[in-house]
KOLKOL-116238 format. One record per residue (C-alpha): residue number from 1; x, y, z; residue in three letters. Coordinates in steps of 0.001 Angstrom, whole numbers, m for minus. Layout:
residues N
<NUM <X Y Z> ALA>
...
END
This chain:
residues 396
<1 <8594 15291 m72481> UNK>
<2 <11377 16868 m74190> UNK>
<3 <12127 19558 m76912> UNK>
<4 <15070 19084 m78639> UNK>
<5 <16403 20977 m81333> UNK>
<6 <19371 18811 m83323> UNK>
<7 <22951 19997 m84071> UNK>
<8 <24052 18171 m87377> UNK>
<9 <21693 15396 m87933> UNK>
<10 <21629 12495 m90224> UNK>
<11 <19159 11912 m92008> UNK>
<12 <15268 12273 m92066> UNK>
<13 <13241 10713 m89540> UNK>
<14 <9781 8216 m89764> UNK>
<15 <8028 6761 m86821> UNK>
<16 <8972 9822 m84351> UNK>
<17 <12646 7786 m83596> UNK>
<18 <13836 5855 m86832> UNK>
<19 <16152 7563 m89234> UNK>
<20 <16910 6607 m93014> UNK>
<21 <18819 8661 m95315> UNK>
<22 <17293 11920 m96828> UNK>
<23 <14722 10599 m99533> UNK>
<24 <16402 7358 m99591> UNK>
<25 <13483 5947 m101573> UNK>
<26 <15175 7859 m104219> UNK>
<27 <18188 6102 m105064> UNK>
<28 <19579 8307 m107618> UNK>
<29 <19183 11071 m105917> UNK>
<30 <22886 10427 m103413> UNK>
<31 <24183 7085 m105418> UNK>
<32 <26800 9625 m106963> UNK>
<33 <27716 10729 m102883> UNK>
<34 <29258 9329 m100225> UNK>
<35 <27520 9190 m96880> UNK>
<36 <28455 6721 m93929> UNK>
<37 <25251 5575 m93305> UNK>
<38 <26807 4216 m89481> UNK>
<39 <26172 8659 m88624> UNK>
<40 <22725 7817 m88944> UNK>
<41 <22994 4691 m86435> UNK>
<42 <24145 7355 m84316> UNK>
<43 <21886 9850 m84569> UNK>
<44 <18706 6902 m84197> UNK>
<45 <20128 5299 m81420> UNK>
<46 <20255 8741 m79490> UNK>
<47 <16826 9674 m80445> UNK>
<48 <15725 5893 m78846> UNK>
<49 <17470 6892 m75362> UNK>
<50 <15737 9941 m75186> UNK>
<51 <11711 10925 m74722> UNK>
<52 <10580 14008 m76615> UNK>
<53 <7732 15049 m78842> UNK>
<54 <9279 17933 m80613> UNK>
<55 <12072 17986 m82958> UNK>
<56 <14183 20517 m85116> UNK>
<57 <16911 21088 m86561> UNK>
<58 <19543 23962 m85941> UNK>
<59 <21389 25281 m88805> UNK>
<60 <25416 26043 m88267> UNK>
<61 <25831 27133 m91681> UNK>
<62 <24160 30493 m93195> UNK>
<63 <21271 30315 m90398> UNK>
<64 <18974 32576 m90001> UNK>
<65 <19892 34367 m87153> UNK>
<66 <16399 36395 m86717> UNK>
<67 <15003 33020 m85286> UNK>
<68 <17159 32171 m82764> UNK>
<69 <15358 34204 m79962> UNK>
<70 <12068 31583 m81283> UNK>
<71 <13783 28648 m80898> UNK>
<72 <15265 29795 m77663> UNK>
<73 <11663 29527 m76631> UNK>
<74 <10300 26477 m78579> UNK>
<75 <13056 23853 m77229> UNK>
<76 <14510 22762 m74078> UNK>
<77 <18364 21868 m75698> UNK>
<78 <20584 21328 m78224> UNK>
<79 <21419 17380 m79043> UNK>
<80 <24782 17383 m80499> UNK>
<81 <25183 14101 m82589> UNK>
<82 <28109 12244 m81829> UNK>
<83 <30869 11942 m84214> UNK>
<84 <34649 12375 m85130> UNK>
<85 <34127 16397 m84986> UNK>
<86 <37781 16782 m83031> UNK>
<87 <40268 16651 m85747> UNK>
<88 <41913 19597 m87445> UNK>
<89 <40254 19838 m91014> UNK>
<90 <36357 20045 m89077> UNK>
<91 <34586 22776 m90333> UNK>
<92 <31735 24300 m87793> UNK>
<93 <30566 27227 m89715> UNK>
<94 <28910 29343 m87702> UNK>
<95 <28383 27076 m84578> UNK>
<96 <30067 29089 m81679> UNK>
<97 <27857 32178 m82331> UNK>
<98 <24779 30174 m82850> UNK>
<99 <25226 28662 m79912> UNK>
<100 <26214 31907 m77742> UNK>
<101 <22900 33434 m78975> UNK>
<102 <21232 31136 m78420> UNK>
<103 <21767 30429 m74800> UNK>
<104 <20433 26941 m74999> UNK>
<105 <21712 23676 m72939> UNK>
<106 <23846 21315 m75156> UNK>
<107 <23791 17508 m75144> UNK>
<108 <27263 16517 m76730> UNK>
<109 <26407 12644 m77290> UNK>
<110 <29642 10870 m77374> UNK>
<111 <32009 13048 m79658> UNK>
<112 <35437 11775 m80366> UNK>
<113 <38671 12755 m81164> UNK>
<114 <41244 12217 m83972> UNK>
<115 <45230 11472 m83638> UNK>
<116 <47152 11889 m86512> UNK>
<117 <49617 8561 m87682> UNK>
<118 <52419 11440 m86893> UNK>
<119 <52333 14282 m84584> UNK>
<120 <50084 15836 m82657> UNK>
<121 <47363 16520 m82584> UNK>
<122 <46907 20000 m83795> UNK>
<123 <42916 21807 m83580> UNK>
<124 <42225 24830 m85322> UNK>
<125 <41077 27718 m83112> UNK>
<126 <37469 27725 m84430> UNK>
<127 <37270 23913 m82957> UNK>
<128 <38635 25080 m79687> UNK>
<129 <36176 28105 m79327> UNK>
<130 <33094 25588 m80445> UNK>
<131 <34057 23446 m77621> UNK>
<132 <34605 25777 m74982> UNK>
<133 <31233 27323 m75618> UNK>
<134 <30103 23698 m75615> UNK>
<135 <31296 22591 m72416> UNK>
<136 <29974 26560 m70672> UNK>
<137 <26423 25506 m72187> UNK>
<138 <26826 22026 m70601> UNK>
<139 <26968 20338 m66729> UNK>
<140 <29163 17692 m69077> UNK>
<141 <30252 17017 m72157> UNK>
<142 <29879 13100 m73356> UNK>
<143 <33428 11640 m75203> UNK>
<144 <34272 8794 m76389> UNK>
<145 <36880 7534 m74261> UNK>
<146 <39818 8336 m72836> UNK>
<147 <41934 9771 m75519> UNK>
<148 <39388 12155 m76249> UNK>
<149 <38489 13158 m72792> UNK>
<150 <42199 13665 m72536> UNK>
<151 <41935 16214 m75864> UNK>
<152 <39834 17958 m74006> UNK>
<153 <41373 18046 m70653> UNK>
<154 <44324 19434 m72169> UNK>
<155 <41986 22680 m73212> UNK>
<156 <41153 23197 m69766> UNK>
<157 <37798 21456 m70937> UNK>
<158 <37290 19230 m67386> UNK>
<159 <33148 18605 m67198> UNK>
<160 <33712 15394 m69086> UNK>
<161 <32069 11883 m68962> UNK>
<162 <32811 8997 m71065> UNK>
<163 <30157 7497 m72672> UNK>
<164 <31251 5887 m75522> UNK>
<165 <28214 5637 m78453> UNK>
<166 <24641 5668 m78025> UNK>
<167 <24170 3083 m80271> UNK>
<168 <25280 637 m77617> UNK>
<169 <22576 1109 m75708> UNK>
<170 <19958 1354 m78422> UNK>
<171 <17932 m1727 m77062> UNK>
<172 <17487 m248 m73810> UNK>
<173 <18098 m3490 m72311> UNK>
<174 <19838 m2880 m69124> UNK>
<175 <21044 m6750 m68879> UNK>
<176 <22368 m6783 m72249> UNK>
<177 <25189 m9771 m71799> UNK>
<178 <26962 m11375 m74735> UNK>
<179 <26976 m15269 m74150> UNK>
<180 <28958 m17114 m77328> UNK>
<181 <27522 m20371 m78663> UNK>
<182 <29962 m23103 m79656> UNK>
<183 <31972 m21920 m82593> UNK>
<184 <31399 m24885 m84654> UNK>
<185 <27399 m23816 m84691> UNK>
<186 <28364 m20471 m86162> UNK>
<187 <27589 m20227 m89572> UNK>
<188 <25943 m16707 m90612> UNK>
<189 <28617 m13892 m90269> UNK>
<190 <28801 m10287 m91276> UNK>
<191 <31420 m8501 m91868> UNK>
<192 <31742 m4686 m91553> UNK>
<193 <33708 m3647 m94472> UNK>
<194 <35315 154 m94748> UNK>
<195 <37983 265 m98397> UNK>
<196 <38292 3726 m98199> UNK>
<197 <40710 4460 m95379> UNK>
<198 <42760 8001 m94878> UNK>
<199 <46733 7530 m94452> UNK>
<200 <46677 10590 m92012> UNK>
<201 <45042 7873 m89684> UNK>
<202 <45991 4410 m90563> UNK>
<203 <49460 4055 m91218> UNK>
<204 <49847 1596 m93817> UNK>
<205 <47871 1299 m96288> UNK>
<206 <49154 m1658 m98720> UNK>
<207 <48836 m3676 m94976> UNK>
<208 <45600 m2641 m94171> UNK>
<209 <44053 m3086 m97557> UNK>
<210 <45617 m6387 m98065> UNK>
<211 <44530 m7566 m94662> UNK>
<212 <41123 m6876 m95211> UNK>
<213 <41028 m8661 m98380> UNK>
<214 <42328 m12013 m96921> UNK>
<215 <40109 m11680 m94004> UNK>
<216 <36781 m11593 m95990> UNK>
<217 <37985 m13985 m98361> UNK>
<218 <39472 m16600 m95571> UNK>
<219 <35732 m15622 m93500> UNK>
<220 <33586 m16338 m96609> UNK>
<221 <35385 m19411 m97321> UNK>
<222 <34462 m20820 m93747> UNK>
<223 <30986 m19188 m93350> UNK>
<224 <28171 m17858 m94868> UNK>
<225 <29137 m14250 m95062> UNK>
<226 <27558 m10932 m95699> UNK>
<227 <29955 m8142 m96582> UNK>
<228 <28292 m5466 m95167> UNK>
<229 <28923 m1774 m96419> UNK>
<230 <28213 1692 m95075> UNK>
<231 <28528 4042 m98007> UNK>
<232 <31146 4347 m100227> UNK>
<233 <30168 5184 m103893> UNK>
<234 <31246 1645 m105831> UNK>
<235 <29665 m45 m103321> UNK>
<236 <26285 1525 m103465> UNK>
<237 <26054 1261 m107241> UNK>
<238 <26426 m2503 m106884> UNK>
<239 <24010 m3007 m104353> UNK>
<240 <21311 m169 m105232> UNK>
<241 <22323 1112 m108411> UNK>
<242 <21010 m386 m112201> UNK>
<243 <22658 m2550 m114362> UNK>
<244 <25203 m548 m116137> UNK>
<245 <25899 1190 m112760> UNK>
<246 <27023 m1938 m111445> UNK>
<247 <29019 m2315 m113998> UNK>
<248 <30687 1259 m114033> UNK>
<249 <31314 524 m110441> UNK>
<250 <33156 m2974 m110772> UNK>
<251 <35274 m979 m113328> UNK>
<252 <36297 1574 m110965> UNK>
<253 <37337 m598 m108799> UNK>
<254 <39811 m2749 m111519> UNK>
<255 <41037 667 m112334> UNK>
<256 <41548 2299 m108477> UNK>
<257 <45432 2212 m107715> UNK>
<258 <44688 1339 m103812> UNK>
<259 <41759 m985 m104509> UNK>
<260 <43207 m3176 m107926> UNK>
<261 <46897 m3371 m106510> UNK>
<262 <45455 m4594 m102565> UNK>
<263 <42039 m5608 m102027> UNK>
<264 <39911 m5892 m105331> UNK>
<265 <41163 m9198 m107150> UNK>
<266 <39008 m11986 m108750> UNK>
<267 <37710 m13471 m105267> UNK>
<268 <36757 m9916 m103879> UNK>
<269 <34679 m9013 m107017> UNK>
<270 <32639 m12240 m106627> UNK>
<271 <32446 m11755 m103354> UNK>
<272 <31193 m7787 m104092> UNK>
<273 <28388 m9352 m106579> UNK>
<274 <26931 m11825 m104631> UNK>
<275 <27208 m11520 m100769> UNK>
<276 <27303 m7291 m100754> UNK>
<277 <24937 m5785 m98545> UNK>
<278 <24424 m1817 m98090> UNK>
<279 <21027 m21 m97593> UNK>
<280 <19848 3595 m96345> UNK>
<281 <18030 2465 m93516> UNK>
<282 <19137 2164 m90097> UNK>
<283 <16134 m246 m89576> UNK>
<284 <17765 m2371 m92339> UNK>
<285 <21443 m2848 m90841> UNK>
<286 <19557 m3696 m87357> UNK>
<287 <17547 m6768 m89070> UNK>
<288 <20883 m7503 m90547> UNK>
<289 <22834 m8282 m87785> UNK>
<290 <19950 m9992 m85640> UNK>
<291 <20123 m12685 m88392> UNK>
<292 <24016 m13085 m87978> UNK>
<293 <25975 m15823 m85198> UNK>
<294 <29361 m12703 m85177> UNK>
<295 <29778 m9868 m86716> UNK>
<296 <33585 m8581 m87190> UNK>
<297 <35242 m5972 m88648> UNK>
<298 <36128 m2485 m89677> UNK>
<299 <33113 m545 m89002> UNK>
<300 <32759 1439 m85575> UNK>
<301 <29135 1556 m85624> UNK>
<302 <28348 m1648 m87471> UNK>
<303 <29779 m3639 m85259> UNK>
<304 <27805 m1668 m82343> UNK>
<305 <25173 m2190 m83730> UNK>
<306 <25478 m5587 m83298> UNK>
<307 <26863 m5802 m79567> UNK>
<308 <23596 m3730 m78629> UNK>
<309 <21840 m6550 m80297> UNK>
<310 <23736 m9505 m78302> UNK>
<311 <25022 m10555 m81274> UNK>
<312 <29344 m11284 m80781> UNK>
<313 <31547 m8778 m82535> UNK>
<314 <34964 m8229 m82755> UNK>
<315 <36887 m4973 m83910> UNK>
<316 <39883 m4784 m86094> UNK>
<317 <41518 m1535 m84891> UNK>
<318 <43770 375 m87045> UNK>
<319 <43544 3876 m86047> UNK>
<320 <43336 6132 m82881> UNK>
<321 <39339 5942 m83221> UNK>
<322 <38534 2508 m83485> UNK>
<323 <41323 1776 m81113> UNK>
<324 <39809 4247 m78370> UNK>
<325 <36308 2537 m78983> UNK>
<326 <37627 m248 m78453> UNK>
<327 <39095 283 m75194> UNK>
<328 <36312 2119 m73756> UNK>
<329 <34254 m1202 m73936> UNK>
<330 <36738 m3212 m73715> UNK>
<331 <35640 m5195 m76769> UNK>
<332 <37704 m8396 m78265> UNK>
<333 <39995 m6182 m81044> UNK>
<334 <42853 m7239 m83082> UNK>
<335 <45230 m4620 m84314> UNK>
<336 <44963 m4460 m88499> UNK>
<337 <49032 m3593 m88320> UNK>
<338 <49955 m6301 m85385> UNK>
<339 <52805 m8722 m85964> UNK>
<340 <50711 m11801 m85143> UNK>
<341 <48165 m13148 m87214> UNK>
<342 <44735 m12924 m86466> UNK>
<343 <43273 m16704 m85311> UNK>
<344 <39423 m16454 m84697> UNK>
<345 <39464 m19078 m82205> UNK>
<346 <42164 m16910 m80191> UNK>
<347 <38675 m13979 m79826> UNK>
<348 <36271 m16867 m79497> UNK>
<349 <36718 m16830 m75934> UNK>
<350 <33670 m16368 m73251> UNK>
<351 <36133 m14513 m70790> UNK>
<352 <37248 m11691 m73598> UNK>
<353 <33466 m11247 m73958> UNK>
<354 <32950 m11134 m69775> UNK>
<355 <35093 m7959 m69828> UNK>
<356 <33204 m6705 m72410> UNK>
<357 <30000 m7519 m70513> UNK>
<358 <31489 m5826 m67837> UNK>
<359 <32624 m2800 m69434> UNK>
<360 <29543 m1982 m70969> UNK>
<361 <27264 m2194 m67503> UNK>
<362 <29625 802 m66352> UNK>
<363 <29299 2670 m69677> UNK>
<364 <25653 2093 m69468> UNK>
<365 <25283 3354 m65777> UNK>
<366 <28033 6678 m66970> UNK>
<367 <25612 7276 m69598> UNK>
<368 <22355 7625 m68123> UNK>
<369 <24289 9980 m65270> UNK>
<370 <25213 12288 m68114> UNK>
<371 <22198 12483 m69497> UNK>
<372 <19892 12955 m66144> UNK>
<373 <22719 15274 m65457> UNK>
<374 <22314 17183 m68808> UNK>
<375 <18754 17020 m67980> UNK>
<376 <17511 15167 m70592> UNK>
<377 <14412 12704 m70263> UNK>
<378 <16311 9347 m70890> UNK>
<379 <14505 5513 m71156> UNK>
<380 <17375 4250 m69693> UNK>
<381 <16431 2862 m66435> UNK>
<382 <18496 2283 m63343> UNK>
<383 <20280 m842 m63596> UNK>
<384 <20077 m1459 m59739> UNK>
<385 <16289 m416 m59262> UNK>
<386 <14562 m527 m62516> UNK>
<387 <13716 2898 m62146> UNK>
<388 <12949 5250 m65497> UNK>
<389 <15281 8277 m66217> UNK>
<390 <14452 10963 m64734> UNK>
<391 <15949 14860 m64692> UNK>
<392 <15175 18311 m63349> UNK>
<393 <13670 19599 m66874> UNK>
<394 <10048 20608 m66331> UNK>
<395 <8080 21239 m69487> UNK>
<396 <5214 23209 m68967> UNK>
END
């Protein structure tokens, strides 16, 4: 089995493949931060593709440089988590020369890029270089779909594969098929909630904002609903956080321009206090969305998580990244700035979910090329054959 030695992880990991949030048991310790809990989906649904029995992490910022001819020895490659890294505020510290010195193979696991509402898109040299030296280190580079392979492409960058997010796949069910029950038996649904949005990506926020506030409330009027949150600060506090810090939180909210003027109003704050889910385990989230008929919503991974778990999701798109997801699987979306209204029985339709079903076979099959290609020891078997991943890597 496999070495691998982790670019930007997160969180800590228990039972050789789960991840939960550093020292999560702590809760004061990062109820004051925000983390998007949905990187550490990520990051444990590519340790569940993948055999290994050795683990570590690389450091990109201040490492220690005299142990880079070690590590060169002690590992087989570098696992680069996916994530948003192409956008033009990333910072990569010291990455490129890390990664020169070190001479290592790198497994870029579905990284994705960021348009701008206007303009384009423009990367800082330091991103270039980190992804040139990426893609010489590589036989391919995994995106996230097409508008990131074409980033890429347009840097001369042309060893590319799409392969969307590993969390997909984290079942490693090769027949995973999404089959929707009659709508009038659905009654548990969760909804991926994100508040905090960025104008350089969505471009409106009083629409977006306001949106999302009649959506949950019309959803938990009709269903049982969990509102199901992936890190910001207020929400935390409420769900994890004491008494008084509940309270601080609520009050933050009544006072946030955004938040009081579009989204936080009487129904919303009940809403927060009773049916508010968040926790720092990925485990957690998973158990979550068995227990739901459809999960919809704002949240990339969240509502991956649930497809991989055949349970229905739909996306509501409002950027360049959730819009790319989107398309790569071909998953039921509705566009948060659209002219039409969103109907759920317009998405409750077997055939939207067929093309999904569809999409993600050929994502799957993509996938486990890239990584046999890459080398890596991957679970995931050959659709057609059954067989287990295999690759040229030979550990001693």
């Amino acid at each position: 089995m496999a070495r691998l030695l982790v670019m930007i992880p997160s969180g800590e990991i228990y039972d050789h493949d789960c991840v939960r949030w550093y020292q999560c048991h702590d809760v004061q310790r990062s109820i004051d931060r925000y983390h998007n809990i949905g990187d550490a989906f990520v990051y444990d649904s590519s340790l569940k593709l993948l055999n290994f029995d050795k683990l570590g992490v690389l450091e990109i910022n201040n490492p220690d440089w005299s142990s880079l001819d070690r590590l060169r020895e002690e590992y087989d490659y570098v696992l680069l988590r996916g994530s948003n890294y192409i956008h033009g505020e990333m910072e990569w510290h010291d990455t490129a020369a890390v990664l020169r010195k070190l001479g290592l193979p790198v497994i870029a696991f579905g990284i994705g890029a960021q348009a701008p509402v206007q303009g384009r898109l423009e990367l800082s040299a330091q991103t270039k270089e980190v992804l040139r030296v990426i893609a010489d280190l590589s036989t391919s580079i995994g995106v996230r779909g097409a508008y990131s392979a074409q980033v890429l492409s347009d840097l001369g960058i042309d060893n590319i594969r799409i392969v969307g997010c590993p969390t997909a796949f984290r079942r490693l069910d090769p027949d995973l098929d999404i089959r929707l029950p009659p709508l009038a038996d659905v009654q548990n649904v969760g909804v991926t909630i994100r508040r905090e949005v960025s104008p350089t990506y969505a471009q409106n926020i009083q629409r977006y904002l306001s949106f999302h506030r009649d959506l949950v409330k019309s959803l938990a009027a009709r269903f049982d609903t969990t509102l199901m949150a992936q890190g910001e600060i207020e929400e935390k506090k409420i769900v994890l956080g004491t008494d008084d810090q509940k309270e601080e939180a609520i009050a933050a909210l009544r006072a946030n321009g955004w938040a009081a003027n579009w989204y936080f109003d009487d129904a919303m704050e009940k809403l927060y206090r009773e049916r508010l889910f968040y926790s720092d385990v990925v485990a957690d989230y998973e158990a979550l969305v068995c227990r739901q008929d459809l999960v919809l919503g704002y949240r990339l991974h969240g509502n991956l998580m649930a497809l991989a778990n055949g349970t229905p999701s739909i996306y509501f798109t409002y950027d360049s990244r959730t819009a790319e997801f989107a398309d790569t699987y071909k998953i039921p979306s509705y566009d948060v700035f659209s002219d039409t209204a969103f109907v759920l029985e317009e998405y409750w339709e077997q055939s939207r979910f067929d093309r999904f079903n569809a999409a993600w076979r050929n994502v799957y099959d993509e996938t486990r090329t890239f990584l046999i290609e890459n080398n890596a020891d991957t679970k995931l078997v050959d659709r057609a054959t059954r067989a287990p991943g295999d690759s040229m890597l030979k550990v001693a």
